[in-house]
KEBASE-546057 format. One line per 2 residues: number of its first residue (from 1); for each residue y, z, x of N, C-alpha, C, CB. Coordinates in Angstrom, 2 decimals. Glycine has a CB too. Layout:
BEGIN
NUM = Y/Z/X/Y/Z/X/Y/Z/X/Y/Z/X ~ ...
//
This chain:
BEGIN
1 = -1.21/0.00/0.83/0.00/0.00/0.00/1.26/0.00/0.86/0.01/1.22/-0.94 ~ 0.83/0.76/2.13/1.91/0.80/3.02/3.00/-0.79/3.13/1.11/1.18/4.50
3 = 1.63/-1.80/3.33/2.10/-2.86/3.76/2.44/-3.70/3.04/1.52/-3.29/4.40 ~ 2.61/-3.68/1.08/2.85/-3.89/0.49/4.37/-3.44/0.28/1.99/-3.76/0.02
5 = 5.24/-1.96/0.51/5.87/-1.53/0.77/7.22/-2.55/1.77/5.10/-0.57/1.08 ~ 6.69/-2.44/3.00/6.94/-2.97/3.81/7.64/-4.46/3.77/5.99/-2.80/4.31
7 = 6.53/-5.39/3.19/6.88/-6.93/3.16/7.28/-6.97/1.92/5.75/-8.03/3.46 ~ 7.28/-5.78/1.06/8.69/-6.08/0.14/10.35/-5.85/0.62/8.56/-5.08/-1.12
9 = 9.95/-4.77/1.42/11.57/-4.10/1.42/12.30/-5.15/2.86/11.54/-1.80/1.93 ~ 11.13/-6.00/3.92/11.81/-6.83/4.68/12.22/-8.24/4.28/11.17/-6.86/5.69
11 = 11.28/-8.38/3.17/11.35/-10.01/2.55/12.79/-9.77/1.29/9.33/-10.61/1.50 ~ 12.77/-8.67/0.74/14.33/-8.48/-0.38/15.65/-8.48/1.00/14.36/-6.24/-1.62
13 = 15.22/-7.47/1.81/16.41/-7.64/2.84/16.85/-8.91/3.55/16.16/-6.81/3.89 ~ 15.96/-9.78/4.01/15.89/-10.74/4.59/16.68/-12.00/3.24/14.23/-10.82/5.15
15 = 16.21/-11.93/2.48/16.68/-12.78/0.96/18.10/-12.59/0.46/15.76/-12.24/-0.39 ~ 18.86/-10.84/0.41/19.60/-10.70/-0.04/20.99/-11.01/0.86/19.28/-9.69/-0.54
17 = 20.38/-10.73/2.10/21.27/-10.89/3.24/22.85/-11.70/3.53/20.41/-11.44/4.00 ~ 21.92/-13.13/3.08/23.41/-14.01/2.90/24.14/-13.64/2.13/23.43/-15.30/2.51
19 = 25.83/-13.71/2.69/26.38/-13.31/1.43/26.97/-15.03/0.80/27.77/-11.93/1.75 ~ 26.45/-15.31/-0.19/26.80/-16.24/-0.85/27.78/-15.73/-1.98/25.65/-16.90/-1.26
21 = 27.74/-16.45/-3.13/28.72/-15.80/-4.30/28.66/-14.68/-5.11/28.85/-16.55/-5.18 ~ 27.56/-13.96/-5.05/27.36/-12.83/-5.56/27.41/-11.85/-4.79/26.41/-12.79/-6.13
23 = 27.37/-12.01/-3.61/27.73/-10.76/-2.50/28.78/-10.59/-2.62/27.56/-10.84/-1.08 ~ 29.14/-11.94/-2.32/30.98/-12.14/-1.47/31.71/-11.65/-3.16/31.68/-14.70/-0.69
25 = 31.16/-11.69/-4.23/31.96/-10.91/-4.97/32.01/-9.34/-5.22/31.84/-11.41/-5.98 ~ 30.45/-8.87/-4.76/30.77/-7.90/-5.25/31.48/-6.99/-3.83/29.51/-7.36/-6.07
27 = 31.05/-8.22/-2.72/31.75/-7.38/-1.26/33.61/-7.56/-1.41/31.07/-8.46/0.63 ~ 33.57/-8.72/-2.44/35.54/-8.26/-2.73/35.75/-7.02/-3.60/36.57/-9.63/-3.81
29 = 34.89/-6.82/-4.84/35.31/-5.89/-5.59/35.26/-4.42/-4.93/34.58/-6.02/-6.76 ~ 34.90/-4.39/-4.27/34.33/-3.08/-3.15/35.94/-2.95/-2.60/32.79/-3.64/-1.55
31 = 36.44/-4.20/-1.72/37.34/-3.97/-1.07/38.47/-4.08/-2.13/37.34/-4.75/0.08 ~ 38.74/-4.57/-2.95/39.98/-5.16/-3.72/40.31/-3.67/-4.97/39.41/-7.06/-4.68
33 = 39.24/-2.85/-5.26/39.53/-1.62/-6.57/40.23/-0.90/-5.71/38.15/-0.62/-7.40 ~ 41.13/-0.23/-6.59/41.49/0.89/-5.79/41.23/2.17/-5.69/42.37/0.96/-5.82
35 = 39.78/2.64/-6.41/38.93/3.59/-6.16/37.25/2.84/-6.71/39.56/5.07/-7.02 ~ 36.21/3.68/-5.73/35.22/3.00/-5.91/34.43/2.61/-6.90/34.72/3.32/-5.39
37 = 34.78/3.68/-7.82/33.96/3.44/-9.21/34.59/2.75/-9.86/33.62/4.49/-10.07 ~ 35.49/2.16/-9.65/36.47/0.65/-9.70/34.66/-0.65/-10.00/37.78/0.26/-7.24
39 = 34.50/-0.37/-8.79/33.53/-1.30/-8.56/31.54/-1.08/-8.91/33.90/-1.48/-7.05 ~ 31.95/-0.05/-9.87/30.36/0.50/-10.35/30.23/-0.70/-11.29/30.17/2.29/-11.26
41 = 31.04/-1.41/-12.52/30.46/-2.10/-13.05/29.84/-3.19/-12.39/31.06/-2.31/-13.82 ~ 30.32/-4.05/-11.29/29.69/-5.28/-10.84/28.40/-4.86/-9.85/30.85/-6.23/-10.04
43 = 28.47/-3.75/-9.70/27.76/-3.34/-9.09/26.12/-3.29/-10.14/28.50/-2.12/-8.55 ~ 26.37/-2.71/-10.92/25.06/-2.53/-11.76/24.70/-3.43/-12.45/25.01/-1.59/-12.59
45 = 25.79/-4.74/-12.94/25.83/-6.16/-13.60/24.42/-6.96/-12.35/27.95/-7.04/-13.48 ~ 24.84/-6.64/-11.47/24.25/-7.83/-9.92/23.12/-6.97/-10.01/25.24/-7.92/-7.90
47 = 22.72/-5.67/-10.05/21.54/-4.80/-9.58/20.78/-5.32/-10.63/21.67/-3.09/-9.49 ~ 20.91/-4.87/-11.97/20.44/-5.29/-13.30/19.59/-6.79/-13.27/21.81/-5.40/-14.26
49 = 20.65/-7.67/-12.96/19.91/-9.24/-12.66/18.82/-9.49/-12.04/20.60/-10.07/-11.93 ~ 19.44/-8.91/-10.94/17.99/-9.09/-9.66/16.67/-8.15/-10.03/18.53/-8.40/-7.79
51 = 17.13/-7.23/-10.72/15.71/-6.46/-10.90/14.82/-7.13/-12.12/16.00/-4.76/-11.29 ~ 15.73/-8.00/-13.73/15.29/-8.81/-14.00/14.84/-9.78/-13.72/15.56/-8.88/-14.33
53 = 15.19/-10.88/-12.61/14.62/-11.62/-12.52/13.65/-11.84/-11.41/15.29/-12.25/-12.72 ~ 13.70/-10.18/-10.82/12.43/-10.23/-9.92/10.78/-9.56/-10.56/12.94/-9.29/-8.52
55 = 11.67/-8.72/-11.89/10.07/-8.71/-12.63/9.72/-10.25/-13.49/10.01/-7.21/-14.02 ~ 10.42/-10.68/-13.82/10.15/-12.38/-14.25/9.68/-12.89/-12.88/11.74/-13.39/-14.84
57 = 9.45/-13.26/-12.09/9.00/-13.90/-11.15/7.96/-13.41/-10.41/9.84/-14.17/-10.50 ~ 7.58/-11.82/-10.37/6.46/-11.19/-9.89/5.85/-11.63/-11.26/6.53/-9.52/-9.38
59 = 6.04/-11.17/-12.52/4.77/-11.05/-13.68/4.12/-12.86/-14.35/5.67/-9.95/-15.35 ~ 5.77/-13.65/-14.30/5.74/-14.40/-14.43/4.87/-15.67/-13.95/6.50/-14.21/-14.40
61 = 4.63/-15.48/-12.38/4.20/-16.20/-11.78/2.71/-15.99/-11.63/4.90/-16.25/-10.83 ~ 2.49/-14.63/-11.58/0.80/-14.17/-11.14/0.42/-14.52/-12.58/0.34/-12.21/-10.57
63 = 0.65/-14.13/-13.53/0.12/-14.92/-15.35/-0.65/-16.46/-14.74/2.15/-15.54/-16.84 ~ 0.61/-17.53/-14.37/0.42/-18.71/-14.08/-0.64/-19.36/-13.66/1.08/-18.90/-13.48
65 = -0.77/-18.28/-12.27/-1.54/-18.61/-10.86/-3.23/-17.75/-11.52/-0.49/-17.58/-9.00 ~ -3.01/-16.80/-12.30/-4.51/-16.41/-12.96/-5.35/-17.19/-13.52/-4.49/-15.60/-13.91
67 = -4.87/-18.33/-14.34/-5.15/-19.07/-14.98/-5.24/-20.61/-14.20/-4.35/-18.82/-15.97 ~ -5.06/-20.63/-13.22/-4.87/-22.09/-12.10/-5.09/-22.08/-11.04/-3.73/-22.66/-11.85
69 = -5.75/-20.83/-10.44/-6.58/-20.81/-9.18/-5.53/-21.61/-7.78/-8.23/-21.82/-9.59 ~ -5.90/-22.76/-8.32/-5.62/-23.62/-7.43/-3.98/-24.07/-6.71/-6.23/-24.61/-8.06
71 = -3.54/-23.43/-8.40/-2.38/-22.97/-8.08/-1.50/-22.14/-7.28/-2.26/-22.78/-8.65 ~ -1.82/-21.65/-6.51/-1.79/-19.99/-5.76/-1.54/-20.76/-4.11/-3.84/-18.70/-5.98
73 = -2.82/-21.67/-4.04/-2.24/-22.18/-2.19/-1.12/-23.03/-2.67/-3.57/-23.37/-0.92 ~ -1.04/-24.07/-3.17/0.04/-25.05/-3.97/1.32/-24.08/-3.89/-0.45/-25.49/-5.81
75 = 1.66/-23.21/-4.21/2.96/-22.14/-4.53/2.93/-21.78/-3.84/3.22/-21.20/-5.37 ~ 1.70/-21.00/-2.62/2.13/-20.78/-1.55/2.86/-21.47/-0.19/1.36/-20.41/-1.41
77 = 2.51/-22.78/-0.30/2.74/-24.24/-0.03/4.69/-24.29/0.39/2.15/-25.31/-1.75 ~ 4.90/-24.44/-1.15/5.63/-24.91/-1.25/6.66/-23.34/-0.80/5.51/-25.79/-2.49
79 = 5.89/-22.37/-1.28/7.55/-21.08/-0.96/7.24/-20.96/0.76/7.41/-18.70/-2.06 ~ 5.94/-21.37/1.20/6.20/-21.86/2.78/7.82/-22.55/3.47/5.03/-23.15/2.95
81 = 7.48/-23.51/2.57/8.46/-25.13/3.26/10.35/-24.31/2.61/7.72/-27.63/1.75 ~ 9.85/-23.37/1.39/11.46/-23.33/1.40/12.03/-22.28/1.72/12.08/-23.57/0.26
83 = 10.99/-21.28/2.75/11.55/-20.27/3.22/11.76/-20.85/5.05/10.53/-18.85/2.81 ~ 11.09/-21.75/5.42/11.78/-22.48/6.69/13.31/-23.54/6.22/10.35/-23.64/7.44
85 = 13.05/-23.80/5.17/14.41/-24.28/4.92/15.82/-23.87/4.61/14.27/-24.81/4.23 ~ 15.37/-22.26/3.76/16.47/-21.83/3.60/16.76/-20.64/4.90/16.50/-21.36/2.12
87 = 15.80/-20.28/5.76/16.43/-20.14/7.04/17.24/-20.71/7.53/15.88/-20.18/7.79 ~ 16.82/-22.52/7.84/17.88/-23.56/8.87/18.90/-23.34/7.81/17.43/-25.53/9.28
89 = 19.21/-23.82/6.67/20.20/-23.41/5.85/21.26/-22.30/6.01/19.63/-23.17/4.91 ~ 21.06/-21.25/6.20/21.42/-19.85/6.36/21.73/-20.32/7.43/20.55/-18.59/6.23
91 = 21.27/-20.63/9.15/21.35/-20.44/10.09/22.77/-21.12/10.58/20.20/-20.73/10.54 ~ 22.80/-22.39/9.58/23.95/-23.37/9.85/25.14/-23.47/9.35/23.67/-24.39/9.65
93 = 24.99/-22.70/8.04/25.94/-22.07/7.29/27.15/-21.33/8.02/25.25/-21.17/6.51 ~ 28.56/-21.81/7.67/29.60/-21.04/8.12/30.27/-20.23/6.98/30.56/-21.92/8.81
95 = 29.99/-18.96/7.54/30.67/-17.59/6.64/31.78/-18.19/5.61/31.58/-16.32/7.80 ~ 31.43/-17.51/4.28/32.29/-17.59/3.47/33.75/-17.15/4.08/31.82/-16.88/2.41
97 = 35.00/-17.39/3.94/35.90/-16.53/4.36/36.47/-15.48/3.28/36.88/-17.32/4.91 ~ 36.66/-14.08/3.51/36.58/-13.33/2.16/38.75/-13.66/2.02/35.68/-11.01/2.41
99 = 38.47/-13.56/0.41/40.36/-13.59/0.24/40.58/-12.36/0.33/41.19/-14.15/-1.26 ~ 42.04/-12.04/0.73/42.63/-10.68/0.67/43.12/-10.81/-0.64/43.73/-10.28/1.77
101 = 43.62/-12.12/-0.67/44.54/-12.22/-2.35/43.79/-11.51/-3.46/44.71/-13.99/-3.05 ~ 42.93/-12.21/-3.39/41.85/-11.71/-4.65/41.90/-10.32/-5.44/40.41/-11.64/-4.06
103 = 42.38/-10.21/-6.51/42.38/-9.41/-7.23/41.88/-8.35/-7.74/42.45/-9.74/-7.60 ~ 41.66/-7.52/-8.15/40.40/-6.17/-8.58/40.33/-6.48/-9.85/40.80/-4.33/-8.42
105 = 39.31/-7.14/-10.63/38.91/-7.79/-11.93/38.82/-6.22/-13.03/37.13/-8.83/-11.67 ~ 39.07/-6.65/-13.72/38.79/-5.64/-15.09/37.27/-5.12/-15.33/39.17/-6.53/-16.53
107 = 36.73/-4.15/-15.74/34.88/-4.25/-16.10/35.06/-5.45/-16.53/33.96/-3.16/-17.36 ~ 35.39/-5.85/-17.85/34.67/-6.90/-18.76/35.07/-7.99/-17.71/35.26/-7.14/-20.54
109 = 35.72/-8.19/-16.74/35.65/-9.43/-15.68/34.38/-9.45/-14.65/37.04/-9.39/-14.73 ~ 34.34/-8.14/-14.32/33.53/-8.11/-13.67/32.30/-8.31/-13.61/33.66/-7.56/-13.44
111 = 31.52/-7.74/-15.05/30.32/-8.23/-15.70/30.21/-9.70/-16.21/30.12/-7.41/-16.80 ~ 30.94/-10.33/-16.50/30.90/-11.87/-16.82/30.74/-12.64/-15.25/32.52/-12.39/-17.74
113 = 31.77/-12.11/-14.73/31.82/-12.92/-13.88/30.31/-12.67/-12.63/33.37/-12.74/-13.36 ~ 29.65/-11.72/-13.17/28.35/-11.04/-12.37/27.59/-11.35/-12.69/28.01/-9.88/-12.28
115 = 27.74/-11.87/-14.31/26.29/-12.17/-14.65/26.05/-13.72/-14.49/25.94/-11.68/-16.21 ~ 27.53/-14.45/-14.57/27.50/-15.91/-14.02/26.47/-16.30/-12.88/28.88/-16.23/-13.46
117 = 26.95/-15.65/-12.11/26.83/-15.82/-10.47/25.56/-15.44/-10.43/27.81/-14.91/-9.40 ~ 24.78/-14.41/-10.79/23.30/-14.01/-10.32/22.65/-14.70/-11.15/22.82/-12.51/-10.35
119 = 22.70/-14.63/-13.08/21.89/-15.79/-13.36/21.94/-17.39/-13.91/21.29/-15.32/-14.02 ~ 23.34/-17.74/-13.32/23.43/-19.14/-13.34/23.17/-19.82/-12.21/24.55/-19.52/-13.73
121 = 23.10/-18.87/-10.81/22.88/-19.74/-9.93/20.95/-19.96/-9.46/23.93/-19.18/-8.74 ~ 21.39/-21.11/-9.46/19.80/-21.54/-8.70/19.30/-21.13/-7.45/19.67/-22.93/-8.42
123 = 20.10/-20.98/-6.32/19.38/-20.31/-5.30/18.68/-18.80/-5.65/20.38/-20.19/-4.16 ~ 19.36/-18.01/-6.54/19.29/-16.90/-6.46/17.91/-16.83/-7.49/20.66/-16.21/-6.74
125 = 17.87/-17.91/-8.69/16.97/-17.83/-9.34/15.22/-18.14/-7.93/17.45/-19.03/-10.71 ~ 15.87/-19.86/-7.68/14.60/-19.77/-6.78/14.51/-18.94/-5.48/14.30/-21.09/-6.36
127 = 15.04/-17.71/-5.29/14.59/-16.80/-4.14/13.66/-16.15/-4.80/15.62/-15.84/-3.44 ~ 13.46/-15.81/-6.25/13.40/-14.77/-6.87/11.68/-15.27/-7.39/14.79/-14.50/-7.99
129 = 11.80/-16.35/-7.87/10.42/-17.41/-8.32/9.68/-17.37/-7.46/10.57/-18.91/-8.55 ~ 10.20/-18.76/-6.62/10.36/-19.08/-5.45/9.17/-18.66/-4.36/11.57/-18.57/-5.19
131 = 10.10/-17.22/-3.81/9.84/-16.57/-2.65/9.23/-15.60/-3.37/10.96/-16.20/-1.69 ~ 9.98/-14.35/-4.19/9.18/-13.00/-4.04/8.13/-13.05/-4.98/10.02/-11.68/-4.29
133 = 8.19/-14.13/-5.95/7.21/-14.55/-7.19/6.13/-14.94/-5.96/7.83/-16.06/-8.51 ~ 6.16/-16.16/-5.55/4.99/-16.20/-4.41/4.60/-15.39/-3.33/5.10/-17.13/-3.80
135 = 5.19/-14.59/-3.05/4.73/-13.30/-1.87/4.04/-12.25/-2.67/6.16/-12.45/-1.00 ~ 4.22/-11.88/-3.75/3.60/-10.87/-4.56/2.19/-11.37/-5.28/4.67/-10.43/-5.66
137 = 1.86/-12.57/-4.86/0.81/-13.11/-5.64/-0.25/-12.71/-4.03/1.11/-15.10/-6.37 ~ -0.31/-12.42/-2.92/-1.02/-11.76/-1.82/-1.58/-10.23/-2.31/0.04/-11.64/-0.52
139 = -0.83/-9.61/-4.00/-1.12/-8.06/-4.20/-1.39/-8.52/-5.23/-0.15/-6.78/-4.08 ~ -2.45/-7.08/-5.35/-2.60/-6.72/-6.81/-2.80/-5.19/-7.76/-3.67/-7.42/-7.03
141 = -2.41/-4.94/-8.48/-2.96/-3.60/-8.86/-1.54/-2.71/-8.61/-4.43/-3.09/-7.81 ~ -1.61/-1.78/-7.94/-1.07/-0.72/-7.14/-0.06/-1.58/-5.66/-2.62/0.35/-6.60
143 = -0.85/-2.11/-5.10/-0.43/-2.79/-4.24/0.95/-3.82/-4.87/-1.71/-3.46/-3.69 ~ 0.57/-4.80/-5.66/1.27/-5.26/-6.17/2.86/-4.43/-6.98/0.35/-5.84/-6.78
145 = 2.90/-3.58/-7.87/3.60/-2.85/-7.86/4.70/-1.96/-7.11/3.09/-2.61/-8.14 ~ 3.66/-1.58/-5.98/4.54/-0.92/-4.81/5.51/-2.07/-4.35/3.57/-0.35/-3.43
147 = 5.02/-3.25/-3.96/5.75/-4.68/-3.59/6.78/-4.69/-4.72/4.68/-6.19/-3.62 ~ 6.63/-4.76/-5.83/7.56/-5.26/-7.08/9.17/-3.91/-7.12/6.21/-5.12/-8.98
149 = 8.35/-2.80/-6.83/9.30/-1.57/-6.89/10.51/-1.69/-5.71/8.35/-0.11/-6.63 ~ 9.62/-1.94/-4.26/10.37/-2.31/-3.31/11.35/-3.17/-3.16/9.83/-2.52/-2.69
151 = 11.36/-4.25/-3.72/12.23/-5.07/-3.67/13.31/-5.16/-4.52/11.73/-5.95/-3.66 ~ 12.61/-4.01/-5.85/13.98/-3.70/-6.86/15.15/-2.46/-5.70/13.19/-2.56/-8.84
153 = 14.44/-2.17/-5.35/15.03/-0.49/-4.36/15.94/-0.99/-3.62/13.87/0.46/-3.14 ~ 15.45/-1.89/-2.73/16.08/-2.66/-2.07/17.54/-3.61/-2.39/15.15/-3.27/-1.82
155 = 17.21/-4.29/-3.85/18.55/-4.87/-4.10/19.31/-3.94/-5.06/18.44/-6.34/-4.70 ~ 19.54/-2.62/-5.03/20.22/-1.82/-6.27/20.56/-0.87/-5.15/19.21/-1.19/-7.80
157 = 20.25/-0.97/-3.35/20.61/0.16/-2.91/21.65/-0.96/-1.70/19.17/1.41/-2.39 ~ 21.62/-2.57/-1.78/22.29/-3.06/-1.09/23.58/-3.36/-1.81/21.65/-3.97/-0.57
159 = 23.26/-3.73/-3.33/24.97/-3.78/-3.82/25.91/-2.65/-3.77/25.12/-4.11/-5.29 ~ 25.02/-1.40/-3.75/26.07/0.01/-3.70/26.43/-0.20/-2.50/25.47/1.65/-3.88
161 = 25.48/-0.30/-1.46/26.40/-0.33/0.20/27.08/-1.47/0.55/25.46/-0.21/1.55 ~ 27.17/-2.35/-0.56/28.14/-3.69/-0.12/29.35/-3.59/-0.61/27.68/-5.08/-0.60
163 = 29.23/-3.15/-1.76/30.44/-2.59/-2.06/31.31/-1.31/-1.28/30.18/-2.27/-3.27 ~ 30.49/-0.66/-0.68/31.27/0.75/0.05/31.78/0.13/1.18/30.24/2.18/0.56
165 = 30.87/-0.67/1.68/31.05/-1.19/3.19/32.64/-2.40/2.97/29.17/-2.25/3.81 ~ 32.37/-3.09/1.78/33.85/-3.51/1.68/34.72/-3.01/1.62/34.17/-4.02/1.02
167 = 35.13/-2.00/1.48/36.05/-0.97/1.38/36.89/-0.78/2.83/35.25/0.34/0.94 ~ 35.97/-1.03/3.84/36.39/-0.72/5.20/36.12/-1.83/5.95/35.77/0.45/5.78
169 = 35.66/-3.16/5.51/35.49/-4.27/6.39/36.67/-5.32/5.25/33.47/-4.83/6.64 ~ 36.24/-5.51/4.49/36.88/-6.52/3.58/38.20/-7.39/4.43/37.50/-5.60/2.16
171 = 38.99/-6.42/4.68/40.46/-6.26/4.83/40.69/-6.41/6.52/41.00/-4.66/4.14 ~ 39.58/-6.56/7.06/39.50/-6.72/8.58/38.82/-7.64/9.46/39.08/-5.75/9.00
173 = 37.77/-8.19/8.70/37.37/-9.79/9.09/37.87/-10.62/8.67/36.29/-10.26/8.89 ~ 38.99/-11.07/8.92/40.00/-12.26/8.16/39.23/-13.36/8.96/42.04/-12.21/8.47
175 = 38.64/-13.82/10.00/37.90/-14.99/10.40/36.59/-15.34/10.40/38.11/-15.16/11.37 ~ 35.83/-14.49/9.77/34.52/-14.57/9.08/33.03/-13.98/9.84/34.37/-16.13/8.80
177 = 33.37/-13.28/11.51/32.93/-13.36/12.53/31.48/-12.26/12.13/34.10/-13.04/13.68 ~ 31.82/-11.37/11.06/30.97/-10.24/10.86/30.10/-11.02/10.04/31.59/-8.86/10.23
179 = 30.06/-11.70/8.90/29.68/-12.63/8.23/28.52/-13.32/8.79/30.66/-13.37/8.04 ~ 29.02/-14.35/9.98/28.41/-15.30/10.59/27.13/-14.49/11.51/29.55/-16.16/11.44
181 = 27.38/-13.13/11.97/26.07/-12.35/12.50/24.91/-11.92/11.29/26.63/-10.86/13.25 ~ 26.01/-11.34/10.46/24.67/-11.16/9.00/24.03/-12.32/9.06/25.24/-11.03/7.16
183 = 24.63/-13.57/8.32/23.98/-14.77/8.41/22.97/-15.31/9.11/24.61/-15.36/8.58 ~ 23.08/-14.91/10.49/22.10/-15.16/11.88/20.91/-14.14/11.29/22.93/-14.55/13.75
185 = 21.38/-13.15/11.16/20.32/-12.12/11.29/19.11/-12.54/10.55/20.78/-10.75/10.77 ~ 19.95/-13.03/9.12/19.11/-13.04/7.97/18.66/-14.03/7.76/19.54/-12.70/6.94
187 = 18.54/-15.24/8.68/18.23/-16.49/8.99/16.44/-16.25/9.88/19.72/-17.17/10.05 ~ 17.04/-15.11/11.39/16.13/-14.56/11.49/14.55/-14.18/10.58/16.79/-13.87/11.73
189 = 15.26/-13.06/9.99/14.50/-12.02/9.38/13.63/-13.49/8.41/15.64/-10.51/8.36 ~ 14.57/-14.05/7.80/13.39/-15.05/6.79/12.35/-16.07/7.22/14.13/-15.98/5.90
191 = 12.69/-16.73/8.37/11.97/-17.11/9.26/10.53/-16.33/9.68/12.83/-17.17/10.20 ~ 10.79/-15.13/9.90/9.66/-14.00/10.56/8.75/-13.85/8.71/10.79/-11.88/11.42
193 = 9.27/-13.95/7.80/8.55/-13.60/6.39/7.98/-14.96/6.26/9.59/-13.08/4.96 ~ 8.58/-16.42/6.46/7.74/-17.76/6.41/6.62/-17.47/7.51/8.72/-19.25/6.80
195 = 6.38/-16.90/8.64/5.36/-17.20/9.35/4.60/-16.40/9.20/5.49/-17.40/10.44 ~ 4.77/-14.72/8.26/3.76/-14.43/7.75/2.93/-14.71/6.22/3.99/-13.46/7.98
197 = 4.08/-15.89/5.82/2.91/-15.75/4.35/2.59/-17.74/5.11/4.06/-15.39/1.72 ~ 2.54/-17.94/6.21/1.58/-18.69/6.81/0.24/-18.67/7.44/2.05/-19.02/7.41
199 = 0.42/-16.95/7.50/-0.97/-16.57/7.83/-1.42/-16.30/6.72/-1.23/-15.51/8.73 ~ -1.08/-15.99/5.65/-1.85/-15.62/4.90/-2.18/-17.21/4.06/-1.24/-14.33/4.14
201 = -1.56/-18.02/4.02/-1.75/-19.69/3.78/-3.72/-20.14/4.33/-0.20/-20.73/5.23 ~ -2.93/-19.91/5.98/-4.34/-20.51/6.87/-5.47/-19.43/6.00/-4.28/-20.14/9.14
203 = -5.58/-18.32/5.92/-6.92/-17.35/5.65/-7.31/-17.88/4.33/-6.65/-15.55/5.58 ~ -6.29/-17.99/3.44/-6.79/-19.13/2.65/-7.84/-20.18/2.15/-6.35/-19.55/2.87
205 = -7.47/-20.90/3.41/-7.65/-22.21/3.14/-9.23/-22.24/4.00/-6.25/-23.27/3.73
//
């Protein structure tokens, strides 16, 4: 279970990492309120999403793959090829630049504009399918669960610290430089999660 644990909480970290449009918003609302619980609603709008649509994609997908066997290397296959892709992706990517202008949104802005961004966008949907839907199909039972829990833990304990951490960075990387290392990192880290659900591909097959 340990290791179920584990390649959840490095594969959500590794996933959540980039900050694309749902970070980079809730890493403005962090910096832009002028007290923190300013920024609890977008905060729990983005947590909320991801924990939905990562039990849709853990329950969702193993249903699928129960019934299609064959289905299971096929999905593994393919969340292979797009976790080396959205590494080089990530890797080449130049940092959002965060605005100072940017405003401190109202709740009811903040939740619209939170729930846009996490479930209208497609990357975020296919990380969620995708990747942790196909990595969780390696568990089952208990195992599986511990994996499913982890990766909720993981994204409901990174929007609180993205938001705090904006508070004191926001307003001080005006050239994107802190950005562009996350980015590396997490380019890294996803890379190292494609070459282990490649071993588990080959044992497979």
């Amino acid at each position: 279970m340990l290791t179920a644990i584990i390649h959840g909480v490095v594969l959500a970290f590794g996933l959540i990492l980039p900050l694309g449009a749902q970070n980079v918003f809730v890493f403005n609302q962090g910096a832009s309120q002028p007290k923190f619980r300013g920024a609890i609603p977008v905060i729990l709008t983005a947590s909320l999403c991801d924990t939905f649509l990562i039990l849709l994609a853990v329950l969702g997908v193993s249903v699928i793959v129960l019934t299609v066997p064959l289905l299971k290397i096929i999905i593994f296959s393919i969340g292979l090829l797009f976790l080396f892709y959205m590494g080089w992706t990530i890797w080449q990517s130049d940092p959002a630049i965060l605005r100072k202008e940017e405003a401190a949104l109202s709740p009811k802005k903040q939740v619209l504009f939170a729930l846009s961004v996490s479930l209208l966008n497609p990357h975020a949907i296919l990380d969620t399918v995708g990747v942790i839907g196909t990595s969780s199909l390696s568990y089952t039972g208990i195992e599986k669960m511990a994996f499913t829990v982890a990766t909720i833990l993981v994204s409901w304990l990174w929007f609180f610290g993205l938001a705090i951490v904006g508070r004191f960075v926001g307003h001080f990387d005006t050239k994107g430089k802190f950005l562009n290392v996350i980015n590396k990192f997490s380019a890294i880290i996803i890379w190292g999660v494609a070459l282990y659900l490649f071993i588990k591909l080959y044992n497979m097959l």
